[in-house]
C-alpha positions as CSV (number, residue, x, y, z in Angstrom):
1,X,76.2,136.8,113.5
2,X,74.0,136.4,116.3
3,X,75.3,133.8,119.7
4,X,72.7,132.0,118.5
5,X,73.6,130.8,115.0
6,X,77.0,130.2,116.2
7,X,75.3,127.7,118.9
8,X,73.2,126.0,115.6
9,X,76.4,126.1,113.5
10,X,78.9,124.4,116.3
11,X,76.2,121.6,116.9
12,X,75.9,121.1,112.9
13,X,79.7,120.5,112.9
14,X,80.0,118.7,115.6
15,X,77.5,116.2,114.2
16,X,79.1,116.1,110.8
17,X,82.2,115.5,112.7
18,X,80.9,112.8,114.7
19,X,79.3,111.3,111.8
20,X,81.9,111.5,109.2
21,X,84.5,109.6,111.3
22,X,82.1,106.8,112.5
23,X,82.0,106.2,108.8
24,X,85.4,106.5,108.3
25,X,85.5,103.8,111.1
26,X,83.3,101.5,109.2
27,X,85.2,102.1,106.0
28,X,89.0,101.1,107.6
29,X,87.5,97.7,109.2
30,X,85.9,96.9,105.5
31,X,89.2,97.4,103.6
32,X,90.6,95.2,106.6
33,X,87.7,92.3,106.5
34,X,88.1,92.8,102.5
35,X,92.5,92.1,102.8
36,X,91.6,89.1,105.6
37,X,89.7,87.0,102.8
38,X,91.4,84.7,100.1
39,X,89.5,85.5,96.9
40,X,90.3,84.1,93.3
41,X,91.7,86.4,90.7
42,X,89.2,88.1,89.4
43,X,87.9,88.9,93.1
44,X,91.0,89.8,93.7
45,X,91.0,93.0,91.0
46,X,87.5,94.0,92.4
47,X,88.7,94.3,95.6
48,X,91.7,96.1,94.6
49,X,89.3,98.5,92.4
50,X,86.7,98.7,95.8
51,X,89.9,99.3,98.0
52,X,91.2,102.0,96.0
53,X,87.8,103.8,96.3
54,X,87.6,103.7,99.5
55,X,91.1,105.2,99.8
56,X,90.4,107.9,97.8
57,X,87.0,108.2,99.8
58,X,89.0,108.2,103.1
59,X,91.2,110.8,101.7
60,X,88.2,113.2,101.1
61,X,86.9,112.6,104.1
62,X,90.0,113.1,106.2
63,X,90.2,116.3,104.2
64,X,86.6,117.6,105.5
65,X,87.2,116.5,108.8
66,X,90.2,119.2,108.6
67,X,88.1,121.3,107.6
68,X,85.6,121.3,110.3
69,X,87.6,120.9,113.3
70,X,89.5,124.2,111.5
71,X,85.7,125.6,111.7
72,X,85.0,124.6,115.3
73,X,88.3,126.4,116.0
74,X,87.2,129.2,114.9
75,X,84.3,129.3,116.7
76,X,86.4,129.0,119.8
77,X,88.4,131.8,118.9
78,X,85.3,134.0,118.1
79,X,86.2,134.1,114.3
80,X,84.1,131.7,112.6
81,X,81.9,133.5,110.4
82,X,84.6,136.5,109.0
83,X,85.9,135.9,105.8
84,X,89.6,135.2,106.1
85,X,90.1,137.5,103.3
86,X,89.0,140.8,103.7
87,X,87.7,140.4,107.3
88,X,83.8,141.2,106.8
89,X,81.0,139.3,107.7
90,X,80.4,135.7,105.7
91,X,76.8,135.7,105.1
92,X,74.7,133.2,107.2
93,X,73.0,131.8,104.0
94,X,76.2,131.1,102.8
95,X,77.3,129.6,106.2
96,X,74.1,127.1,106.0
97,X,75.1,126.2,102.8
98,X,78.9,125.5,103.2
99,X,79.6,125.5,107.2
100,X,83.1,125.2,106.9
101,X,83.8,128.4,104.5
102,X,86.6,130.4,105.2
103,X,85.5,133.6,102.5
104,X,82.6,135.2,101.8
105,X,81.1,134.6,98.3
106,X,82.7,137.8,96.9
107,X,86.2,137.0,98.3
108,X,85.9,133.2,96.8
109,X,84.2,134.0,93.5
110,X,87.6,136.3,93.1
111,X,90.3,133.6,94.4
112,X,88.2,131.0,92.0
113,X,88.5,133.5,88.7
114,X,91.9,134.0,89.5
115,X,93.1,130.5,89.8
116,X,91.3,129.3,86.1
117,X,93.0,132.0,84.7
118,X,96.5,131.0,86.6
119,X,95.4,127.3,85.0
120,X,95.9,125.9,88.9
């Protein structure tokens, strides 16, 4: 990979860093607005159904957040872009298309087809 992509590729994460935890921000003060008003009942179960959402939203997104600063280590170590698994080169197409990969396609593909046939 050239310095260049690796330039294009840190400023890509960095903005769906910067991005994902404004929103995640925005999502913790709703839940608390949401728990600070005094709804009837039925409110009260929409909330709790809009609340879990978000939770579970929050969770996914803590989870990508992981994965990019993981990323953006990487790139500070000079490894971002070799598949952890047999060490070659992670193509830049797949990069683009998933920036925080840790395998190249082949290596995934294989550790995919092996966990449906382990049932995890």
């Amino acid at each position: 990979m050239k310095p260049d992509d690796t330039k294009i590729f840190k400023a890509s994460l960095l903005k769906s860093l910067k991005d994902l935890q404004e929103r995640s921000e925005k999502t913790i003060a709703y839940i608390a607005d949401q728990q600070n008003q005094s709804p009837e009942s039925l409110d009260r179960a929409v909330m709790a159904s809009d609340r879990n959402f978000y939770i579970r939203l929050k969770s996914r997104e803590g989870k990508l957040i992981q994965k990019i600063e993981k990323a953006l280590d990487r790139i500070e170590e000079g490894s971002y872009g070799i598949c952890e698994t047999c060490g070659e080169d992670i193509s830049v197409k797949r990069l683009k298309a998933r920036p925080v990969t840790e395998q190249c396609i082949e290596c995934k593909t294989a550790s995919e087809t092996a966990e449906k046939l382990n049932g995890v």
